[in-house]
N, C-alpha and C positions, 0 to 999 in steps of 0.2 A: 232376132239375132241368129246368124247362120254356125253352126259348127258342124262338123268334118267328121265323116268316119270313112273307113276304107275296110275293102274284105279282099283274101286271096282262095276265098274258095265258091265266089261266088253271091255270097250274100251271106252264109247260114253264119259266121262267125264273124262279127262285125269288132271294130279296133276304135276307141275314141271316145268319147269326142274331143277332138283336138280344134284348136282356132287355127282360119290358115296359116298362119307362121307357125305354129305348131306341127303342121300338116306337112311344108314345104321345109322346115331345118329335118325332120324324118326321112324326107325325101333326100336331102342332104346324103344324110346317114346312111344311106341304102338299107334303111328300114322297112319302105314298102317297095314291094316288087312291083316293074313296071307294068307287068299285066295286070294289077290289080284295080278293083271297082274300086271308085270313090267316089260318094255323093256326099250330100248334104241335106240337112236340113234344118227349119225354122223353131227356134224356141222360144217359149209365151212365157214370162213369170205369172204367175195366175197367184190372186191374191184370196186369199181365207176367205170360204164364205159359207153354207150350211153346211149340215152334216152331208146331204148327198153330193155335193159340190166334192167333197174331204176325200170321198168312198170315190167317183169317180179317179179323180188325181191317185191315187194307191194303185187302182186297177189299171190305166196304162202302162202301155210298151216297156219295154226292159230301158231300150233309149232315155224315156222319160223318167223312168225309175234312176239311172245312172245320175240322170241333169237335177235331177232334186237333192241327191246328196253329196255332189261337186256345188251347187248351189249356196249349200251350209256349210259346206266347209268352207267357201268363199269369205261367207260374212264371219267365218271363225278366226277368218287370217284378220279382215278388217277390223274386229274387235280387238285381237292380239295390237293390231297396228294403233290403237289407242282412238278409231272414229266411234267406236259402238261400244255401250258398256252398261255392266250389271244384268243383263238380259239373257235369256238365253237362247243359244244364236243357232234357231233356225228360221229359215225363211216366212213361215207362215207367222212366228210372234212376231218378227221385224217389222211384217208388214201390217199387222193387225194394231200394234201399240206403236211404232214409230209415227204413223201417217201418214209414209212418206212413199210412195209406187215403189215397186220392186225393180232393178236394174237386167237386164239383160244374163244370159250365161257366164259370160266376159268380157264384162264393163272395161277392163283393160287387158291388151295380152301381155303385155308384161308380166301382170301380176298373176294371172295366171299361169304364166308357164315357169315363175319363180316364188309365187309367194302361197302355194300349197303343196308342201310337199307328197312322196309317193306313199311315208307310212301315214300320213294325217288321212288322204286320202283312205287305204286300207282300214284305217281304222271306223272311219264312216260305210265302208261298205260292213265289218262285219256290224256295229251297231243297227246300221237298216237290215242284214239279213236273217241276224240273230233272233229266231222267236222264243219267245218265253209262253208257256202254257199257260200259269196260270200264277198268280202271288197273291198275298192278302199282309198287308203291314199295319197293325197297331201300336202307337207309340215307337216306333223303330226306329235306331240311331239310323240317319241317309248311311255312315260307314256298313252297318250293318246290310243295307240292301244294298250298295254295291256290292258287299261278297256275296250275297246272294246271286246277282247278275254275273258276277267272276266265274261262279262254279258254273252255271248252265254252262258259260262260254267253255269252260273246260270240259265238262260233259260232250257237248259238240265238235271238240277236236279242237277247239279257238283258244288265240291267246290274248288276250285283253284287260291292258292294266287300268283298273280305275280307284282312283283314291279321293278322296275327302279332304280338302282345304281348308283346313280352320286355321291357321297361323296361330296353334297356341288359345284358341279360344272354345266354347263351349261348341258339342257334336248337335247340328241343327236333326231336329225328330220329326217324322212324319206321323201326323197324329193318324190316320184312317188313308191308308189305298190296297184296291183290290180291283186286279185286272184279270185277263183271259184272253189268251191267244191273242200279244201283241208282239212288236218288235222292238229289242232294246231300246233304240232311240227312245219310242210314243212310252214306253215305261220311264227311259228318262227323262222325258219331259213333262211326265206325271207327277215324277216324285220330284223334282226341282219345283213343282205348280205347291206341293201339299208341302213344304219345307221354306219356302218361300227362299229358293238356294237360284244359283245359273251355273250353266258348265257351259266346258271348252274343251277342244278337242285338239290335243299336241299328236306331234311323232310318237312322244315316249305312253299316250296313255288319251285318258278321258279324265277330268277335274270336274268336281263339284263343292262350289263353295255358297257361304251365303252370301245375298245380294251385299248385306249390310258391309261385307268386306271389301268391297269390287275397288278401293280405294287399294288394299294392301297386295291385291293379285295382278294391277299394275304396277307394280317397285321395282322399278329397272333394279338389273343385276349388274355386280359389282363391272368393272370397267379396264382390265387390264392398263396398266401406266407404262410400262419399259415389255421389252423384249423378253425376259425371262418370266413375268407373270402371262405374260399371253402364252410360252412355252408351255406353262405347267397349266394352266387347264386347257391348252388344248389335248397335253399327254392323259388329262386326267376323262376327255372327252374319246379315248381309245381304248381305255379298261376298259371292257366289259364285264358285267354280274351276270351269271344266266338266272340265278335266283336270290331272294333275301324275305325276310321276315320279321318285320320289329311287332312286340305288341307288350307294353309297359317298358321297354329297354329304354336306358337312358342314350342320350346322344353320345356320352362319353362312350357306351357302347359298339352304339355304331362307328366313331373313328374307328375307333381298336379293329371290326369286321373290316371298315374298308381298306388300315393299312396289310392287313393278313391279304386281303384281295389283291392288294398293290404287290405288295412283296412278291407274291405268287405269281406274278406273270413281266417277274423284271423292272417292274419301276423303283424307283429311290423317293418317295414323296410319302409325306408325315402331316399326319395329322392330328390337331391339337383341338381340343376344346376349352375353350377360354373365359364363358361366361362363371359370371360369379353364382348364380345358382343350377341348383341340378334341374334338370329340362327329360321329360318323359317323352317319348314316340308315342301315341297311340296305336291302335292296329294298322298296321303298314305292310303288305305282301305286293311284290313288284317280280316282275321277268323281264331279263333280255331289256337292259338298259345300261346305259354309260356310269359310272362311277360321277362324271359331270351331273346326268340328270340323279343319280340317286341322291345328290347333295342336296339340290333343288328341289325332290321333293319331300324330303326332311325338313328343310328348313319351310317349304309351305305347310306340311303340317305340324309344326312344331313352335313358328313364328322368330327363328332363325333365319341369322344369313351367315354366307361365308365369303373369304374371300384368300386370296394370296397371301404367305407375308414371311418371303426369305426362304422360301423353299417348302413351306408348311402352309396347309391347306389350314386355317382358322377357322372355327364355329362361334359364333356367341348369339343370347335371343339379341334380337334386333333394340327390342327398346332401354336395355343395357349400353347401346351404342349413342354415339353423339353425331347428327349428319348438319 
């Protein structure tokens, strides 16, 4: 499979990989200058095979380094899209437990030049760049070694939201891991292996939940009906939080936080919490996210949903509900 990069200095700072439509709507754009190099070249999925097979593939080109984790985010859109599920989606387990050959760069350009977006992206580059020195977890809630993996990123100047999906269910434990000088990702795909969990990788963060769940991490979200529920969570999709914090608060709580948020920056939207008993957050620390995504991820770890209804933003746990 052939994709595109281009450089204006010559070579030393290379731009891409893009598909050629990708290449040629840039050119559109007057994005790349007409004097600029553009080559191409050939990409291999290369499917799992010994340890020094592993160690090679690491130690290639920066290019190759890019196409591996554009590669995983691919299959993260495709499992989003309801083809690949309970697994955790990178290319080496795909192709190790599916059986099925690995697909080129971009199987389609379509979809890639609309179905991964640029933070999903970002967020796999810092996961692959992110090294961790060293960890050792006995018995340890998975939430707890995400904040573990939270602070280094903050140590390192990064921002990076990852939370724990339990929908209201018990915190999956990793009985024994102990690594050294790896990179977030290979640690997350460590402790998703010792927790027996799978993640995915959104704009708003990094998600790991257990396999056991992968039924309730696909539940489409509610569906705007008229004109004015598409209005209010799309307003509710332009708040921003630059920070928050739950860790035992009840949900009722967090309404009250986000109509103060709302308030605060001009909106008129209320919110209610409805269910008939009281509902705990677990530890929940999130940045730089939409009032839309913080709802969504409340309700995955809390086993909530919400929806519209008359101008007020509703919470109730899910299985309280009749669908």
């Amino acid at each position: 499979m052939l994709v595109y990069y281009y450089s204006e200095d010559g070579g030393v700072t290379r731009k891409g990989p893009y598909t050629a439509s990708q290449l040629d709507k840039r050119r559109r754009q007057g994005l790349v200058a007409t004097n600029a190099r553009v080559w191409s070249e050939e990409y291999e999925a290369q499917a799992p095979g010994d340890a020094e097979t592993k160690n090679e593939i690491r130690k290639t080109s920066v290019w190759r380094v890019v196409g591996c984790f554009v590669l995983v985010g691919l299959f993260l859109g495709i499992y989003l899209s309801g083809n690949v599920g309970g697994e955790i989606q990178t290319a080496e387990r795909l192709s190790a437990e599916g059986g099925a050959p690995l697909p080129g760069l971009f199987p389609d350009e379509e979809e890639a030049e609309s179905g991964i977006s640029e933070e999903v992206m970002q967020n796999m580059e810092i996961l692959q760049n992110l090294r961790i020195p060293v960890c050792c977890f006995e018995d340890t809630p998975v939430d707890e070694a995400l904040m573990f993996i939270s602070a280094v990123a903050r140590k390192s100047g990064v921002m990076l939201n990852l939370m724990s999906e339990t929908h209201g269910g018990a915190e999956p434990v990793i009985p024994h891991l102990q690594r050294e000088d790896v990179s977030a990702l290979e640690l997350l795909e460590a402790v998703c292996d010792a927790s027996v969990c799978s993640f995915r990788v959104e704009a708003v963060g990094v998600f790991v939940y257990p396999k056991s769940l992968a039924p309730l991490t696909n539940r489409e979200e509610y569906q705007p009906q008229n004109e004015a529920e598409q209005h209010l969570l799309d307003a509710l999709k332009t708040i921003m939080i630059p920070r928050c914090c739950f860790d035992g608060n009840s949900v009722d709580d967090a309404m009250m936080f986000l109509l103060a948020v709302t308030r605060d920056v001009g909106f008129s939207i209320n919110y209610e919490y409805v269910g008939e008993r009281d509902v705990v957050i677990p530890y929940l620390n999130l940045e730089q996210l939409s009032a839309y995504d913080l709802l969504r991820c409340i309700c995955r770890r809390t086993g909530c949903v919400f929806w519209p209804d008359n101008g007020t933003v509703a919470v109730a746990p899910a299985d309280e509900l009749e669908y």
